[in-house]
DODRENSE-359746 format. One record per residue (C-alpha): chain; x, y, z; residue number from 0. Coordinates in steps of 0.02 Angstrom, whole numbers, plus 50000, padded with zeros to 5 digits. Layout:
N
chaine=A xx=X yy=Y zz=Z num=NUM
...
END
This chain:
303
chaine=A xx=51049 yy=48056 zz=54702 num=0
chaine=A xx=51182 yy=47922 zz=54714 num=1
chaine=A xx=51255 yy=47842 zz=54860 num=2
chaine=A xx=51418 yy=47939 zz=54844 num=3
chaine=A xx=51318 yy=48113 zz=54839 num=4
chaine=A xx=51233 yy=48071 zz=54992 num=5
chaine=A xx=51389 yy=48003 zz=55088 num=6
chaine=A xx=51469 yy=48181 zz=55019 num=7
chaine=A xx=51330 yy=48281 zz=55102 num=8
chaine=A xx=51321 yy=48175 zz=55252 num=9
chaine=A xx=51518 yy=48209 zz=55280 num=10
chaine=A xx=51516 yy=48384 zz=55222 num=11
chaine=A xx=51381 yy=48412 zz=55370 num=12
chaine=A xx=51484 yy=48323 zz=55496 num=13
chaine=A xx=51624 yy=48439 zz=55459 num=14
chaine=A xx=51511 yy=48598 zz=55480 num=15
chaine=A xx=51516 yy=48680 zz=55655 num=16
chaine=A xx=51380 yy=48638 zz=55749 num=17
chaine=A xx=51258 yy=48801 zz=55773 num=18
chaine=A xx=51072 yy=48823 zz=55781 num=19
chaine=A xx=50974 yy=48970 zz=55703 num=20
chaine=A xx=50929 yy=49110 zz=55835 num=21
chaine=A xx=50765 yy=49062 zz=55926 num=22
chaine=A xx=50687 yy=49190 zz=56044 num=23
chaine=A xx=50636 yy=49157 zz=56227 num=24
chaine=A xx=50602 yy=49249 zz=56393 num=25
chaine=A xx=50692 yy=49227 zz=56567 num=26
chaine=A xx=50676 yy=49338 zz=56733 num=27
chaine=A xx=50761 yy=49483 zz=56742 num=28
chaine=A xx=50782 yy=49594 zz=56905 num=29
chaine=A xx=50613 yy=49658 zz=56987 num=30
chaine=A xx=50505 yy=49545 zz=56918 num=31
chaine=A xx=50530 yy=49607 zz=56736 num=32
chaine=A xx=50557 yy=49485 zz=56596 num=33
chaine=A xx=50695 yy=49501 zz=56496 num=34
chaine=A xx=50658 yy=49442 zz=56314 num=35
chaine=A xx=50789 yy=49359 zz=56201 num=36
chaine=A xx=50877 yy=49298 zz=56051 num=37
chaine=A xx=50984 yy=49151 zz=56047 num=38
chaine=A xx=51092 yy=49053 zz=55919 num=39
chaine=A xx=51227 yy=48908 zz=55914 num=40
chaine=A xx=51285 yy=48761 zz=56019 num=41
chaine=A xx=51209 yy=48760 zz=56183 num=42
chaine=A xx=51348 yy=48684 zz=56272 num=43
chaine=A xx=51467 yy=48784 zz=56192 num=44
chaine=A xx=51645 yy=48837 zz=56287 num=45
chaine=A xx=51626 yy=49012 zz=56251 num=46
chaine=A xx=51492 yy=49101 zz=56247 num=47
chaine=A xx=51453 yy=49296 zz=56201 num=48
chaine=A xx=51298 yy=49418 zz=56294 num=49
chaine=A xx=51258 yy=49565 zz=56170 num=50
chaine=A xx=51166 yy=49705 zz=56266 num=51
chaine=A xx=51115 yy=49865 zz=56145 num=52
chaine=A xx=51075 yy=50034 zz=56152 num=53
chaine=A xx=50951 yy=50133 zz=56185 num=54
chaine=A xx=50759 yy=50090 zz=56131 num=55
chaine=A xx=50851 yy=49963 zz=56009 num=56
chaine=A xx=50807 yy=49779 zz=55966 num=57
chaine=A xx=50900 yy=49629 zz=56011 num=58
chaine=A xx=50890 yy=49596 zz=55816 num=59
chaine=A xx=51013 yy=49717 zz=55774 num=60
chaine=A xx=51145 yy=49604 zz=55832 num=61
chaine=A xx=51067 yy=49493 zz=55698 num=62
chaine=A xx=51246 yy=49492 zz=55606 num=63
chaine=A xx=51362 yy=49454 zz=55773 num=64
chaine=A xx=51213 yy=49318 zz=55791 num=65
chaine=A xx=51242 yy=49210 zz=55644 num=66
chaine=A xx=51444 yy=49260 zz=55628 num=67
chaine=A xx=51455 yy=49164 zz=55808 num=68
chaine=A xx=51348 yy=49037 zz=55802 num=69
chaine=A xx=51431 yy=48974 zz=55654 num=70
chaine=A xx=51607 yy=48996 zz=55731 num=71
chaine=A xx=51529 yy=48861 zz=55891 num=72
chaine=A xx=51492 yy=49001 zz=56013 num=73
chaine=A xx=51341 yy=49013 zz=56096 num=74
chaine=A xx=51257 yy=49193 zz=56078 num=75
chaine=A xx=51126 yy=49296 zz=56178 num=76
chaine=A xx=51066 yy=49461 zz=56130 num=77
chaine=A xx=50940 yy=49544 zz=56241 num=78
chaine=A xx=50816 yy=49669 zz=56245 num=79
chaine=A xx=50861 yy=49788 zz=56397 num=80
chaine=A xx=50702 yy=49788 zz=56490 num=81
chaine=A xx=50565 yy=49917 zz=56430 num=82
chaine=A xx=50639 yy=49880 zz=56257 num=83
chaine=A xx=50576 yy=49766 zz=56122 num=84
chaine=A xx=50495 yy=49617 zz=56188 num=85
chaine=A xx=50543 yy=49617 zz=56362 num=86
chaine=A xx=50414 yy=49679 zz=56517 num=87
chaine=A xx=50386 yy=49863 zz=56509 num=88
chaine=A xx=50436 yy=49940 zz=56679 num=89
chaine=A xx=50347 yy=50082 zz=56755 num=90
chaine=A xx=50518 yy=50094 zz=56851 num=91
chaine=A xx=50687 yy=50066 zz=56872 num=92
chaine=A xx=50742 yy=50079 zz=56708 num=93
chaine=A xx=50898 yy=50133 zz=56743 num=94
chaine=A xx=51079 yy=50058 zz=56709 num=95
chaine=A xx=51112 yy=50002 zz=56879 num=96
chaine=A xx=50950 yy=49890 zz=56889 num=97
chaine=A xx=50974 yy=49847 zz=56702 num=98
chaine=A xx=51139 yy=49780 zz=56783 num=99
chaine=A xx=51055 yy=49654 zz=56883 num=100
chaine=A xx=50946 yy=49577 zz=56738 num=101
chaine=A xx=51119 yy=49571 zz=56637 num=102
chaine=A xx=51160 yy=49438 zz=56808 num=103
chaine=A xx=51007 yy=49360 zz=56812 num=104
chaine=A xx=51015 yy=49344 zz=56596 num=105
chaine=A xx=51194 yy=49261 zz=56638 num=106
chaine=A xx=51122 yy=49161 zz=56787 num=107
chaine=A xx=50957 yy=49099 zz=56721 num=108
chaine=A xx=51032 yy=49053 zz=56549 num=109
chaine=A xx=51190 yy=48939 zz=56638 num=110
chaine=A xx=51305 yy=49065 zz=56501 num=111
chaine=A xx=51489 yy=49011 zz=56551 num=112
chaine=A xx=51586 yy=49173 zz=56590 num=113
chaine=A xx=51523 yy=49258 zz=56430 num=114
chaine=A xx=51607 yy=49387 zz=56337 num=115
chaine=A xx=51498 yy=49545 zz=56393 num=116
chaine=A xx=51468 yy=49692 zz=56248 num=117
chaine=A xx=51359 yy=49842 zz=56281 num=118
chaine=A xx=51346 yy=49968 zz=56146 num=119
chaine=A xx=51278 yy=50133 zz=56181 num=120
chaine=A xx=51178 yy=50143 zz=56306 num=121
chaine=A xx=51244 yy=49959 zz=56337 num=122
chaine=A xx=51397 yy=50025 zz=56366 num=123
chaine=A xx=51318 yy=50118 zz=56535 num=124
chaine=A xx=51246 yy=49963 zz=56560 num=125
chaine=A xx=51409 yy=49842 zz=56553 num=126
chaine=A xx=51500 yy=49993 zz=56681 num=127
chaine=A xx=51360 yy=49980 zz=56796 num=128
chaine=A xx=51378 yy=49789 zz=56819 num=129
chaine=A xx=51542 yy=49781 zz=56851 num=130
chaine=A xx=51539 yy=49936 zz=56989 num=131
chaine=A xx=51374 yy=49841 zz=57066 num=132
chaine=A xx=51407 yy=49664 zz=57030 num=133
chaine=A xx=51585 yy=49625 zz=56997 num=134
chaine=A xx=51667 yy=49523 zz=56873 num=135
chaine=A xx=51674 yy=49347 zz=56907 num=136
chaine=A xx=51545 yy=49302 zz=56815 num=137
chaine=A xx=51603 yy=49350 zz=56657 num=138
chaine=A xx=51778 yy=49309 zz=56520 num=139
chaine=A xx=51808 yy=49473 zz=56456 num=140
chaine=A xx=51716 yy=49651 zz=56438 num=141
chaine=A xx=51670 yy=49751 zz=56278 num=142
chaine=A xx=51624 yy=49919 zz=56256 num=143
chaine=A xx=51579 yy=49976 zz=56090 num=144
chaine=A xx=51560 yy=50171 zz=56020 num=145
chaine=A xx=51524 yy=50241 zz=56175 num=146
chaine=A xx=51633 yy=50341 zz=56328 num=147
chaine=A xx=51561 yy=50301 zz=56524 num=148
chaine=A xx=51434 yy=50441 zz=56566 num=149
chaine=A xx=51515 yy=50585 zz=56665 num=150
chaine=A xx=51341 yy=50626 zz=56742 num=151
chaine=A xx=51296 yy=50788 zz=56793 num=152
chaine=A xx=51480 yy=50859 zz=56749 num=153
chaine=A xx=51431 yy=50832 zz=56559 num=154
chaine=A xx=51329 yy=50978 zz=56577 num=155
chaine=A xx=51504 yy=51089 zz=56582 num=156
chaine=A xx=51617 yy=50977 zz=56506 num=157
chaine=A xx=51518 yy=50922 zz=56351 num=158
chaine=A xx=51405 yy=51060 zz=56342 num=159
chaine=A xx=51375 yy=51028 zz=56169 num=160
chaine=A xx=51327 yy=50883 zz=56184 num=161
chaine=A xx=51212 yy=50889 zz=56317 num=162
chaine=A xx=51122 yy=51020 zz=56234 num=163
chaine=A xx=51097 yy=50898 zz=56074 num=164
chaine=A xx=51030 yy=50781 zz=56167 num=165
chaine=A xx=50895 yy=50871 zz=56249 num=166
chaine=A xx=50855 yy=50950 zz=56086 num=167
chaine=A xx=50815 yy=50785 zz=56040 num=168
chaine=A xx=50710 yy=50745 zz=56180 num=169
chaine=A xx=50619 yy=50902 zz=56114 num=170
chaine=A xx=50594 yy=50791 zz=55954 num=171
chaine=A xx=50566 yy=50663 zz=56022 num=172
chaine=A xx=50409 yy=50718 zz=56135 num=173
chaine=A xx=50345 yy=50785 zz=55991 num=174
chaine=A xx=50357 yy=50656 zz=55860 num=175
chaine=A xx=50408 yy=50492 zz=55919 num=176
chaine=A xx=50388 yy=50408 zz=55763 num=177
chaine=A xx=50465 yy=50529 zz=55640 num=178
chaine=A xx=50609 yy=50536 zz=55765 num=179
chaine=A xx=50644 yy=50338 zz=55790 num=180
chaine=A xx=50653 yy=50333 zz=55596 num=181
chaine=A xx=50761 yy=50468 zz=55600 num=182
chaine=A xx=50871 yy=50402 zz=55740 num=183
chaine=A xx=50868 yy=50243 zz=55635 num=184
chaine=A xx=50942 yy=50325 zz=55483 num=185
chaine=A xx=51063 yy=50419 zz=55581 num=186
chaine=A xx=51147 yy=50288 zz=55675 num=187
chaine=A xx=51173 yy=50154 zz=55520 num=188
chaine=A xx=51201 yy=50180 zz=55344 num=189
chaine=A xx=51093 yy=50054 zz=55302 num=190
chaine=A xx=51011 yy=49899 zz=55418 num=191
chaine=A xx=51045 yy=49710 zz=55428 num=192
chaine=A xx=50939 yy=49618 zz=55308 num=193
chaine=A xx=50821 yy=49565 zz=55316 num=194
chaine=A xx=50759 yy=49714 zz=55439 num=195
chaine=A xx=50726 yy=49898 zz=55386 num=196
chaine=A xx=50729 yy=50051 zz=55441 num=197
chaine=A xx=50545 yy=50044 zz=55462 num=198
chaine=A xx=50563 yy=49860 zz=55563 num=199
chaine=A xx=50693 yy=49929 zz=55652 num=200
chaine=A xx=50593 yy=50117 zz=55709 num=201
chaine=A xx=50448 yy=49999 zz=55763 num=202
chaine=A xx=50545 yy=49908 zz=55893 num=203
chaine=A xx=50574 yy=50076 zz=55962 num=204
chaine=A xx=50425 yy=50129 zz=55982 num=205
chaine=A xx=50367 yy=49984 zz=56091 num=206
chaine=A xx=50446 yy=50075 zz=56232 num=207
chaine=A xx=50337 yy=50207 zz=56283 num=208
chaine=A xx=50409 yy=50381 zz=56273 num=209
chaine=A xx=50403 yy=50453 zz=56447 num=210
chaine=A xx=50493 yy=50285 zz=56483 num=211
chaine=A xx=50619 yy=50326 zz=56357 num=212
chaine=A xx=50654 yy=50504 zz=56396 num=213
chaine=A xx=50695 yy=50461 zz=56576 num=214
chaine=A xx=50798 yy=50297 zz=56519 num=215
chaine=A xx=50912 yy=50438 zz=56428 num=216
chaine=A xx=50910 yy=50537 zz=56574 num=217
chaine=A xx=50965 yy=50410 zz=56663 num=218
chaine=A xx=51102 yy=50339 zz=56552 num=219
chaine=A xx=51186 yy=50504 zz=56503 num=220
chaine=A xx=51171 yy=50644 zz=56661 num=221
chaine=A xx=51124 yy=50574 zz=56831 num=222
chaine=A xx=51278 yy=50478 zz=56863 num=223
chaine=A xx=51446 yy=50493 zz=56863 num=224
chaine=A xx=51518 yy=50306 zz=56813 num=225
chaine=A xx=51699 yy=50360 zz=56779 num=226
chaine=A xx=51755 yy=50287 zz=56957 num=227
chaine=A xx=51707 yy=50118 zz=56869 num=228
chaine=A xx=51822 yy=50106 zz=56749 num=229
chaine=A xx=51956 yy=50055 zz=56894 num=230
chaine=A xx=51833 yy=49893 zz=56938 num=231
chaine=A xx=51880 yy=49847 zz=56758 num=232
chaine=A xx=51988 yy=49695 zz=56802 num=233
chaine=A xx=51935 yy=49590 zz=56643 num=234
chaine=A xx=52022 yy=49613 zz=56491 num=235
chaine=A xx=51921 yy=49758 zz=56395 num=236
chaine=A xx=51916 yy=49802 zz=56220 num=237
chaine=A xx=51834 yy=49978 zz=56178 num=238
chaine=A xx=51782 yy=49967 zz=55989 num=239
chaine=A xx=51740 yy=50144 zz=55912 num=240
chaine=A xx=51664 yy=50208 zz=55763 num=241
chaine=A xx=51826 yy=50361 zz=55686 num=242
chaine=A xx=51656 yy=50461 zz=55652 num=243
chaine=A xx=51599 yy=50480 zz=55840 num=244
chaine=A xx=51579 yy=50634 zz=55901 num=245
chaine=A xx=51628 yy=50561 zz=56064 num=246
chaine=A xx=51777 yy=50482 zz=55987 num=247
chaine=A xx=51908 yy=50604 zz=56125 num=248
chaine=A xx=51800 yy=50535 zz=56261 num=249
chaine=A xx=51832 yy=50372 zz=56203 num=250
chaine=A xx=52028 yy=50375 zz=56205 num=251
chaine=A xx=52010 yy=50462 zz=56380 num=252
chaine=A xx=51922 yy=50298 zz=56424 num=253
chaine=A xx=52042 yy=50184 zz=56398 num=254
chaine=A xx=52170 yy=50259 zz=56473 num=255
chaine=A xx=52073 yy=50254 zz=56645 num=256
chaine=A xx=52047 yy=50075 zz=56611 num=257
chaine=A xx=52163 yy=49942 zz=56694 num=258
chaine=A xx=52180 yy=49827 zz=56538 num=259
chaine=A xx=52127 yy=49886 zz=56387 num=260
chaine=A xx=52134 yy=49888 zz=56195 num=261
chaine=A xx=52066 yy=50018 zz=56072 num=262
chaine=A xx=52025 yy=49974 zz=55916 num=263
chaine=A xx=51944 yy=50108 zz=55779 num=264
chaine=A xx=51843 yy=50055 zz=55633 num=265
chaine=A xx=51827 yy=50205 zz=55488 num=266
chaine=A xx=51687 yy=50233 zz=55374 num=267
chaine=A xx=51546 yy=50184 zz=55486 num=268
chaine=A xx=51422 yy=50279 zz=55603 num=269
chaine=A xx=51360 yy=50228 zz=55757 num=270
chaine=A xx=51315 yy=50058 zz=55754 num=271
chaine=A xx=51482 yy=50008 zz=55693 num=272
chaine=A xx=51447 yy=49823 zz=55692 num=273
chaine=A xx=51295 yy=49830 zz=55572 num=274
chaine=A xx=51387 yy=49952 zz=55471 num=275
chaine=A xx=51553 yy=49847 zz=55453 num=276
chaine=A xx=51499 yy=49702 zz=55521 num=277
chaine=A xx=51644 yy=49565 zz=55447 num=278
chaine=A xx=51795 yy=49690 zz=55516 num=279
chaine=A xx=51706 yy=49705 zz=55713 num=280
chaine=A xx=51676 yy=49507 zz=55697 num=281
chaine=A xx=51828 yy=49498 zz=55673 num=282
chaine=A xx=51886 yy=49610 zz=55788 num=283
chaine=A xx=51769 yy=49550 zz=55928 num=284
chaine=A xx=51825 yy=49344 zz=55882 num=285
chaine=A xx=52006 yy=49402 zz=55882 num=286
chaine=A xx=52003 yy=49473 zz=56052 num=287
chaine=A xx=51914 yy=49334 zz=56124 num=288
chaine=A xx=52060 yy=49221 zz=56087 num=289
chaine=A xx=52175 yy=49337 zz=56143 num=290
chaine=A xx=52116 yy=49443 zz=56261 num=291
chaine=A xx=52297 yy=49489 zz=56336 num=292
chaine=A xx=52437 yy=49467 zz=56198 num=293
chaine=A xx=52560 yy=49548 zz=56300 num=294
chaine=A xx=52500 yy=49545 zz=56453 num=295
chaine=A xx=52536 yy=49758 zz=56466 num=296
chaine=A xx=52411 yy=49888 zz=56465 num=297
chaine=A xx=52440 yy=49989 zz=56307 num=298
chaine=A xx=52477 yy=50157 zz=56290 num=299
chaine=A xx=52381 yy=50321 zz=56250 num=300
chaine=A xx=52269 yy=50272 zz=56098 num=301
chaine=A xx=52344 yy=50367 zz=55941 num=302
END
C-alpha cells in the first residue's frame, strides 16, 4: 500500500462519525437490582437515546436502533428491564412504577444528557409510569411505540377481548414456557435482527422466571389505570404504531389525550415494528428528534 492509499484511508476515517460498537455493562437500578446494558457511539455525544423493551425481551433487540445511532453520533442505551435478560432477578417489585425508578437511576448513573426516552410494549407502561412518578426534566423528548397506556382493571369491560387473550396465554404460558416464548417470538416479528434468532431471542426470555413473568403482565396490563398520565406528558411525544395492531383504536385514542403529540403508522409489520422495518422507524425516530415540534400545535385526531 502506497502513501496516497494510506493518506486516503486515514482521511476517509476522519470523515466517518465517530461511534463505538455496543459494549454491555451493569449500573444500579432501583432497590438494589442491577440493571444490565447495551451501549454504542460517542460517549460525549449531544444527544443521546434510552431504549426500554417489552416484556421478557432482550436489550439486543434494539440491536438495529443500536448501530443506526451510533453511527449517526448519538450515544445509545438499551436496557434490560429488571428481571429480564441480564439484569438482577427480583423476587419483587417488578412492576412499571419501580421499573420507573431504574429508568432514573439508568439516566442518572450513566450521566445520559436529557435522552430521548422509547418504551415499546410493555416499555410503553414503563415510559407512562416515569413521567406520572418522576417527571420530565430529565429527559428531551418521549416515545411510545405499538402500544396504548394500560386502562387497568376497566380493560376487563372495555377490551374484553383482549383481556381474555391474554390470560389464555398465561394459560400457555404456565404450561409451556418454552414452546410459548418461541411462539411469542414468531408472533411478534416476521423475522429477527441478525445475527440473533428466534431461538437466541426465546432464550433471553426464559431467563426470567415464569411466576415472575406472569405477575410482570399482570402488572403492566390490569392493575392500573395510567390514562390520567397522559396529561403529565409535557415533552414532545411521538406514538409509533404497527397498522396491524390489534390495539391500533387504542392507540389513536392515545394521542388525542396527549398534550403534544404525533402519530405516525408504519404498514406491513407486526409488533416489533422497528425490527420489522427497521430503516423507515430510524428514520422516523431520527426525524423527530430534530424536530420534535414543527409547528409548535398539537395535531389533530389521527386519520
Amino acid at each position: 500500500m502506497n502513501f496516497r492509499s494510506i493518506f486516503f484511508l486515514f482521511a476517509l476515517a476522519a470523515a466517518l462519525p465517530a461511534h463505538s460498537f455496543p459494549h454491555e455493562a451493569f449500573t444500579d437500578g432501583a432497590d438494589g437490582v442491577h440493571i444490565h446494558y447495551l451501549e454504542a457511539g460517542p460517549a460525549r455525544a449531544s444527544r443521546s437515546v434510552l431504549f426500554v423493551p417489552g416484556w421478557r425481551v432482550s436489550a439486543k433487540i434494539w440491536t438495529r436502533q443500536l448501530d443506526f445511532f451510533a453511527a449517526k453520533g448519538f450515544r445509545v442505551v438499551a436496557i434490560d428491564s429488571r428481571s429480564q435478560g441480564g439484569s438482577s432477578l427480583s423476587a419483587d417489585g417488578n412492576t412499571p412504577e419501580n421499573r420507573a425508578h431504574d429508568i432514573d437511576r439508568v439516566i442518572a448513573n450513566l450521566a445520559l444528557d436529557h435522552p430521548t426516552l422509547v418504551g415499546w410494549s410493555q416499555g410503553v407502561q414503563d415510559v407512562a409510569a416515569y413521567v406520572d412518578h418522576v417527571g420530565t426534566a430529565s429527559v428531551a423528548n418521549l416515545v411510545l411505540v405499538d402500544g396504548p397506556v394500560s386502562s387497568g382493571p376497566a380493560d376487563v369491560t372495555e377490551t374484553a377481548g383482549m383481556v381474555k387473550e391474554v390470560l389464555r396465554g398465561i394459560g400457555l404460558y404456565a404450561r409451556a414456557p418454552q414452546a410459548y416464548s418461541t411462539g411469542m417470538m414468531q408472533a411478534i416479528m416476521q423475522s429477527p435482527p441478525a445475527p440473533l434468532t428466534f431461538e437466541v431471542l426465546a432464550a433471553e426470555a426464559l431467563k426470567t422466571p415464569v411466576d415472575t413473568g406472569i405477575s410482570m403482565l399482570v402488572s403492566d396490563m390490569l392493575t392500573t389505570d395510567r390514562r390520567a398520565a397522559l396529561k403529565k406528558f409535557n415533552k414532545p411525544t411521538l406514538v409509533i404504531a404497527s397498522r396491524e395492531s390489534p390495539l391500533f383504536g387504542a392507540q389513536q385514542a392515545m394521542v388525542r389525550a396527549l398534550p403534544n403529540a404525533r402519530f405516525v403508522t408504519i404498514d406491513h409489520a407486526r409488533h416489533a415494528v422497528f425490527v420489522d422495518a427497521p430503516d423507515g422507524f430510524n428514520r422516523i425516530l431520527e426525524r423527530f428528534i430534530e424536530s420534535p415540534n414543527v409547528d409548535g400545535s398539537k395535531p389533530g385526531p389521527p386519520s
